[in-house]
N, C-alpha and C positions, 0 to 999 in steps of 0.2 A: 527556432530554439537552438539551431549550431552556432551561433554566431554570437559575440561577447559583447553584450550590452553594459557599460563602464556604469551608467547611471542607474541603473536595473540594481546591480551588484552593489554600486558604494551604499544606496539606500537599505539594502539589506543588511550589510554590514550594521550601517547607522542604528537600525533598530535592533541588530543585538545589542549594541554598546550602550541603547538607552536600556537595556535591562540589567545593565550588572550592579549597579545600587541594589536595584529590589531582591537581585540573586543575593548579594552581603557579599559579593568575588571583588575585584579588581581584572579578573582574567576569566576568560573562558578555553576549555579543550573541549575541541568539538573531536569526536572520533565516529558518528553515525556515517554511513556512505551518503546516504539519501539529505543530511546536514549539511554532509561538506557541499557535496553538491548544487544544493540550494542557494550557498554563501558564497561559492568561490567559481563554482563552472564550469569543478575539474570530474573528469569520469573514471580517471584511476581506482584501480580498485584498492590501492596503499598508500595515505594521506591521514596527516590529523592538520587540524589546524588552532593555533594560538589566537584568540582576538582578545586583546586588551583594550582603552581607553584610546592608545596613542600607535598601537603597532598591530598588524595583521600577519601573521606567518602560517605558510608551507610547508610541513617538514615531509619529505617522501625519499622512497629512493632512488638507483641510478637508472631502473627501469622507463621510470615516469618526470624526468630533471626535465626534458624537452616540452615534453607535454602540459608539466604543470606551469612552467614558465608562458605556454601557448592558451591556455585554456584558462589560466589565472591571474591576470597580470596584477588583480587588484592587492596579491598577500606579497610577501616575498618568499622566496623559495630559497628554504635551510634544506641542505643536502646531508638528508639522516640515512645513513647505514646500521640502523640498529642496534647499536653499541653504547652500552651503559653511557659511556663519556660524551654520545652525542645528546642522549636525553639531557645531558646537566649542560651542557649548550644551549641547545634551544630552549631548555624554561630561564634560562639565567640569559636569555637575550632579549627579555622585555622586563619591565620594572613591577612585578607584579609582586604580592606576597600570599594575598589568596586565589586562590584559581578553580573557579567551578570544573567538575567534570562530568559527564555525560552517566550517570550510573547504569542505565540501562544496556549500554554499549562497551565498558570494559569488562574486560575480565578480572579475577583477583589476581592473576598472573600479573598483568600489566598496570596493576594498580602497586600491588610490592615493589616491580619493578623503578618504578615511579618512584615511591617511597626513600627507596635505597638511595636512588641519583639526586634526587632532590632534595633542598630541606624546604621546600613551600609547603603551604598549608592548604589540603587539599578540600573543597566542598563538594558534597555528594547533592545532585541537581538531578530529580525526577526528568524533567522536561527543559530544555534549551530552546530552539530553532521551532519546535513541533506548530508550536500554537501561532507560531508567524506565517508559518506555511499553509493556514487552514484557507485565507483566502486567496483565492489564485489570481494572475491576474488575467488578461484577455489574450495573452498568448500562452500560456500554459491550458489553457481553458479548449483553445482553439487546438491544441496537441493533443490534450485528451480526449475530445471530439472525435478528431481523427485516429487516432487508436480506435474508438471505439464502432465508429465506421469499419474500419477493418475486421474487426471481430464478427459486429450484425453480419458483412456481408458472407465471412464463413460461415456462421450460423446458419443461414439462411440455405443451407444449403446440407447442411443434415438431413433433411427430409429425403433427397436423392442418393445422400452417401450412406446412411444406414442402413444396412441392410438384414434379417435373419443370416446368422453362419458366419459373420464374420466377430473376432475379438474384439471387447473394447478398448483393449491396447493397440489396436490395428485402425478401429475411429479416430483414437484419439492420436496419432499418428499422421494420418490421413487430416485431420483437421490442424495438427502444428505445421503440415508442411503449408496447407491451403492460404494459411495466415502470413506464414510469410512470403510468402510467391504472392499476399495479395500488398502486401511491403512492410509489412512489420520485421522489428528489429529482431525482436526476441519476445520470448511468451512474458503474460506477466505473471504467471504461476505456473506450475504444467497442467497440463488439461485435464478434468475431470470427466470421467465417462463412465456413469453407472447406471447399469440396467437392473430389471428386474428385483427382484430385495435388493441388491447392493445400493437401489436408490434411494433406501432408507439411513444410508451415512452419508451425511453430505459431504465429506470430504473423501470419499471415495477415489482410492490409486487405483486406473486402468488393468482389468486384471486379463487373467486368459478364458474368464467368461463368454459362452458363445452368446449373441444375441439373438432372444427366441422372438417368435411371432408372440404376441401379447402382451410383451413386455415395456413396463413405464420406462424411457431412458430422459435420465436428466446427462445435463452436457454442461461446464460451469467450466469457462475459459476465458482469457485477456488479452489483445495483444500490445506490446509495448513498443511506444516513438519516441525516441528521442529522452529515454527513460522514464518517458511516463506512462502510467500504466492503464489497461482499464479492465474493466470486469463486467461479465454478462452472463446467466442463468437462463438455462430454459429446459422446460419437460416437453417431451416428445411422446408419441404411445404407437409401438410397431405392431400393424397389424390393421383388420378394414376397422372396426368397429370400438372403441373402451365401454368397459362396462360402468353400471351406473356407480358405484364407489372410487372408481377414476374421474366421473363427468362433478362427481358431488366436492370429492378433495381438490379436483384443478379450478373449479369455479369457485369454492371457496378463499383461494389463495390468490385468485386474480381476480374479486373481489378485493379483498386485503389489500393487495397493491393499487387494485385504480385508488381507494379511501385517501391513499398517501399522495399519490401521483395529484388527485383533487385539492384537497384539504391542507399538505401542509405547504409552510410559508415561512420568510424571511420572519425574527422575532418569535417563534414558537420554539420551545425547549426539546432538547433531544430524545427525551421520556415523554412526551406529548404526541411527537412524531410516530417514534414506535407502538405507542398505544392505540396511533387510528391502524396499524396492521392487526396487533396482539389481542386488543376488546372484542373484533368479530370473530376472529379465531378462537378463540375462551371462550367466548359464547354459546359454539357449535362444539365442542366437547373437545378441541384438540390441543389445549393450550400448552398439554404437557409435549406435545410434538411438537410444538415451535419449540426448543432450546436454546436456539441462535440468538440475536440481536438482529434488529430488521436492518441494519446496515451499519455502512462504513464508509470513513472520507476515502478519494482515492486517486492517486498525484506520482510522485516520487517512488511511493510504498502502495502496495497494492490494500493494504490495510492504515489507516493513517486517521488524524482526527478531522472531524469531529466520528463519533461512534453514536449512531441511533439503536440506543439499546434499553431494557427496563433494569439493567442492571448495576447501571451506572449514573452517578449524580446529573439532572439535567443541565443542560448550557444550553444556552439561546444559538440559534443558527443564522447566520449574515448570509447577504447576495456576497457569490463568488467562493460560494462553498459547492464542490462536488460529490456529494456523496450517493453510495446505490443506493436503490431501496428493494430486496430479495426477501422477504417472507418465504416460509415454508411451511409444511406439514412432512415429517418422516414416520410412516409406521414399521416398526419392527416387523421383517417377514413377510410385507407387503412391499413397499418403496415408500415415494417421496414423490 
């Protein structure tokens, strides 16, 4: 995934450029990190890029002039210092009049700013790049594998490092460092570690809770390669023995999952999916404890599409889509 695949990239390009009809643009500004990324191959963290019809542009600054020329050869590389008069350069250096822009990604800041330098006509675009990125191909695929090999194998090892007395910011700690000493780059979120009721928030931040003996501990951590990311869940129960309201909520939810792990498939909608987790669990009285969505795609962005959720319009799901599938149960005052 380090290495600059020229025909990997132009074909990407190419299928933005077949979308700008359907946008109503002439031009697109991509400003997402995880966009640019996808399109160009650059990992700066200060880049937008121009794709029009006929021209591909760069613009970043002097931190990143080396890198984006290295890591992008496919755009050209405008050397922007942030200055009103460079923005009316670079959009007046392709022949565009209308130019989609990324709405989810600027700011109003940066949209006035826009306004001011420019006189194009600016398009407000939900989604760009996203829905191209849903299929991966067999090297991204094989990246996120491998992230998530690294994750299993710290995981797998909670069992020896949790212990009564010590914080869960001190786990979770102990498990950032384990992830990368096992070669990951960086986490792909920070690590979740909640014990006892705190395991009734699933996005519980590692606190200065001590870990008691009897306590439910869920662990919910990613490590990232090569900026791709992965994601893994799991309950643990510190202590010899769980009581029967532990043995009834963890088999119920790993029920829920095998149903998905079995039954769903290429061609089934994303509201189809979730419902073989969501129907057993509604069934068994906890429906209002699932809140979540049974999943999410997960690539570039540790959340990305497609999204298996009852919340949202269904879409059919294609080979070469990566998504989890994490069901839950959270009781208030008990855990999760």
């Amino acid at each position: 995934m380090t290495s600059h695949n020229n025909e990997l990239y132009q074909n990407r390009i190419m299928a933005v450029r077949q979308q700008l009809d359907t946008w109503g643009v002439d031009g697109v500004l991509i400003s997402s990190p995880s966009n640019r990324r996808w399109l160009s191959g650059f990992t700066g963290s200060n880049a937008k890029l121009l794709l029009t019809k006929d021209a591909a542009l760069l613009a970043t600054d002097f931190r990143y002039w080396e890198q984006a020329a290295a890591q992008a050869p496919d755009f050209t590389l405008f050397k922007h210092q942030r200055r009103a008069e460079d923005d009316a350069a670079f959009f007046t250096a392709v022949s565009a009049t209308h130019i989609g822009i990324e709405a989810n990604h600027i700011t109003l800041a940066e949209f006035e700013r826009l306004q001011k330098a420019t006189s194009h006509n600016w398009v407000s675009l939900a989604e760009t790049v996203e829905p191209l990125r849903q299929v991966k191909t067999a090297d991204e695929i094989a990246t996120i594998a491998a992230a998530a090999a690294i994750t299993d194998q710290a995981m797998a090892q909670v069992n020896t490092l949790a212990r009564p007395g010590m914080s869960e910011q001190e786990l979770a700690w102990i498990l950032e460092r384990t992830m990368r000493e096992l070669g990951a780059d960086e986490m792909a979120f920070a690590v979740i570690v909640a014990s006892g009721p705190n395991a009734a928030l699933p996005h519980h931040h590692p606190g200065e809770r001590v870990l008691q003996a009897g306590d439910t501990l869920i662990v919910d951590m990613g490590a990232a390669l090569h900026d791709y990311k992965s994601d893994m869940t799991r309950t643990f129960y510190l202590g010899n023995e769980p009581d029967t309201q532990f043995w009834t909520i963890y088999n119920l939810v790993l029920a829920a999952e095998t149903a998905v792990l079995t039954h769903a498939k290429p061609g089934m909608n994303t509201k189809e999916i979730d419902a073989l987790a969501r129907d057993p669990i509604t069934a068994a009285g906890h429906g209002d404890h699932f809140g979540h969505g049974l999943g999410h795609g997960v690539g570039l962005d540790i959340h990305e599409n497609p999204f298996l959720s009852h919340l949202y319009e269904g879409k059919p799901v294609t080979v070469g889509m990566t998504v989890t599938v994490e069901p839950g149960i959270y009781i208030p005052g008990w855990g999760g």
